[in-house]
N, C-alpha and C positions, 0 to 999 in steps of 0.2 A: 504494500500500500504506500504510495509517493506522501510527501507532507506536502501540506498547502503552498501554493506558487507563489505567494506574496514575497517579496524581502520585508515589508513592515506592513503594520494593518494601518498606518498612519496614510492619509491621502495628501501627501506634502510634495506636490512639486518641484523637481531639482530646476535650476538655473539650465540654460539654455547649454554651452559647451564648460566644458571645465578651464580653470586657469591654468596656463601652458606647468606651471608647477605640478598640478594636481592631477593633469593630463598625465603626465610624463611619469608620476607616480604609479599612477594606476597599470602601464604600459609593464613600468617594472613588477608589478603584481602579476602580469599576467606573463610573462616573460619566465620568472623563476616559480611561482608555483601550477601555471598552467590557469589561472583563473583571476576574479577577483571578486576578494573577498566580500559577503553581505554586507560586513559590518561598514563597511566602506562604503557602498552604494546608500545605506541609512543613512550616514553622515552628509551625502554628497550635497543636500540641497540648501546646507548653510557653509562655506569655504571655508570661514572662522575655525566653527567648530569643526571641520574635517582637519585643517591643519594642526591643531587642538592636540585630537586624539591620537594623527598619528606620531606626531611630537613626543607625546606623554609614555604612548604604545612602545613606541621603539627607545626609549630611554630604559623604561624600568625590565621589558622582555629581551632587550637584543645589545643594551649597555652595557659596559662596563662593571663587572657585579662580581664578588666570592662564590654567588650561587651558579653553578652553569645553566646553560639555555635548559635542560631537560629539569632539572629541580626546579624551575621555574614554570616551565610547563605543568610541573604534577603539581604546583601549588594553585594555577589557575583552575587547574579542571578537578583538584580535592575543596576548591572554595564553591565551584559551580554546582558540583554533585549535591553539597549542603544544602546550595540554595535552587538545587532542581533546573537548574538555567538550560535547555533545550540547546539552544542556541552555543554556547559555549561549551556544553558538553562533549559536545560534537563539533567543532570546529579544532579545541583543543586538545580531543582525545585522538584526533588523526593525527595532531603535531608529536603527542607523546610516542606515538606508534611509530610515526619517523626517527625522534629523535633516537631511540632507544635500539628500534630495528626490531619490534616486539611486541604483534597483535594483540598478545595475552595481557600486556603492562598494562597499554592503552586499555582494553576492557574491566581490569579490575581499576584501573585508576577511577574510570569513568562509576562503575558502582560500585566499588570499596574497598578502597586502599588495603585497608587492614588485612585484607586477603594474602595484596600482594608481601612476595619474602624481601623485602626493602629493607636495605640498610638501615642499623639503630637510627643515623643520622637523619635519613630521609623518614622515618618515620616519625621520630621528635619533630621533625620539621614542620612534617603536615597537621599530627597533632596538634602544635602550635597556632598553626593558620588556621584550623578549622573551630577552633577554640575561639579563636580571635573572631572569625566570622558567625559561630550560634552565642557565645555569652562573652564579649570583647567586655563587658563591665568585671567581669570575673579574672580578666587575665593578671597577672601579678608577679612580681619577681623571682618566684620559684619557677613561674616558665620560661621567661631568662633567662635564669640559669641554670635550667638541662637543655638549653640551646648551646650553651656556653659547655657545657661540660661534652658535649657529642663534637666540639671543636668548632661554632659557628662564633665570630667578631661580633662588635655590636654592630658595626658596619653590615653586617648579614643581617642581621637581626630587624636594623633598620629596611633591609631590602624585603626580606620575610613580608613584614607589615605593608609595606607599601606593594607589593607583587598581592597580596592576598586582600588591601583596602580597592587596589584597582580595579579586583575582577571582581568584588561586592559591587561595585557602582558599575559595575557592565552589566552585571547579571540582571539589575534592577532595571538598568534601562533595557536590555533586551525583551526582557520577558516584558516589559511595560508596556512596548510596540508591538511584540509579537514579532519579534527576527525572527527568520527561517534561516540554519546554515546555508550554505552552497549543499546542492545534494551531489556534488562531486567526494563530498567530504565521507560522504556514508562507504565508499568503497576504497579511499586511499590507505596503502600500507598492512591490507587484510590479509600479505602471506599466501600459501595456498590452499584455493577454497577447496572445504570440505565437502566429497564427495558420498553421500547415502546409499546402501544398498537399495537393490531396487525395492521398489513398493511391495512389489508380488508376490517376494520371499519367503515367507517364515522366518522368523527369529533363528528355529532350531536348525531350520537349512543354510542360512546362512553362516551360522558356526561350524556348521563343519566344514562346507564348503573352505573355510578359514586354515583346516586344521591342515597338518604336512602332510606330505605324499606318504612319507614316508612311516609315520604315523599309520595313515593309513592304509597302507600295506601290510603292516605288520600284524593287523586286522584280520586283512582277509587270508593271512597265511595262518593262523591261526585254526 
């Protein structure tokens, strides 16, 4: 079943051509990932705020940071999963699946981390983010300092927050307008698809079918 065509359920007209800047952006979007992005096309119909976002986007996900790009990633889509964000779930569980080279990461990042066997580090980490994002009035210097104790700066610490305050105010405004990913996004980095025995089979014929030759020969010598 496809999801709805819309990128936003908002009826907001974009500006006629883009500015040769924003052009030329998007050009690059489409250039290295093959597409470009909703979130982008949402933004497109005030320049401000599209220059805005991707200003803020590319600083705190593609800057200069202790955290790498993929701990970044898993803290976006471990704050989106909290907050159910559709949109981001799915845009950023196809990036964790690249970065990592690992359908299965991406999947349980996407519905619960906890699953996955992540480093102490990266898991203090998300705990921390996702703590920050259901009761942030709760948070308090004992998590801090088992941020600190798994080897994170406070310079990380500060990234943490800010990587995981960003994708709380995406998630709200997405889900707000009703973003739709790219549905390119639903099939990138899936590995090799899984094949079903046929319909027609039996359970029981199908196992054996499964079993060795050799196996079964030793069967019918019998």
């Amino acid at each position: 079943m496809p999801q709805p065509k819309h990128v936003t359920a908002l009826r907001i007209k974009p500006p006629g051509a883009l500015d040769d800047d924003l052009e030329a952006y998007f050009r690059k979007c489409q250039d290295k990932l093959g597409l470009i992005p909703n979130v982008l096309r949402a933004y497109a119909w005030n320049p401000r705020k599209l220059r805005n976002f991707i200003s803020f986007y590319n600083e705190i996900m593609l800057g200069e940071s202790g955290l790498t790009k993929l701990e970044r990633e898993l803290i976006a889509v471990a704050v989106s999963s909290a907050n159910r964000c559709y949109y981001c779930e799915v845009a950023h569980g196809a990036a964790v699946r690249q970065l990592a080279d690992d359908p299965e990461l991406g999947e349980m990042a996407v519905l619960n981390y906890r699953v996955a066997p992540l480093p102490a580090r990266q898991r203090a980490m998300l705990d921390f983010a996702v703590k920050l994002t259901r009761d942030s009035h709760r948070v308090a210097e004992a998590d801090r300092k088992r941020l600190r104790r798994h080897g994170f700066t406070d310079a990380d610490i500060f990234d943490i927050c800010e990587v995981a305050g960003f994708f709380n105010m995406s998630n709200r405004v997405a889900s707000g307008i009703d973003m739709m990913p790219n549905p390119e996004y639903h099939a990138m980095q899936r590995g090799t698809p899984f094949v079903p025995p046929p319909a027609d089979k039996p359970a029981g014929r199908v196992a054996k079918a499964q079993r060795s030759p050799h196996r079964a020969h030793s069967r019918r010598a019998r």
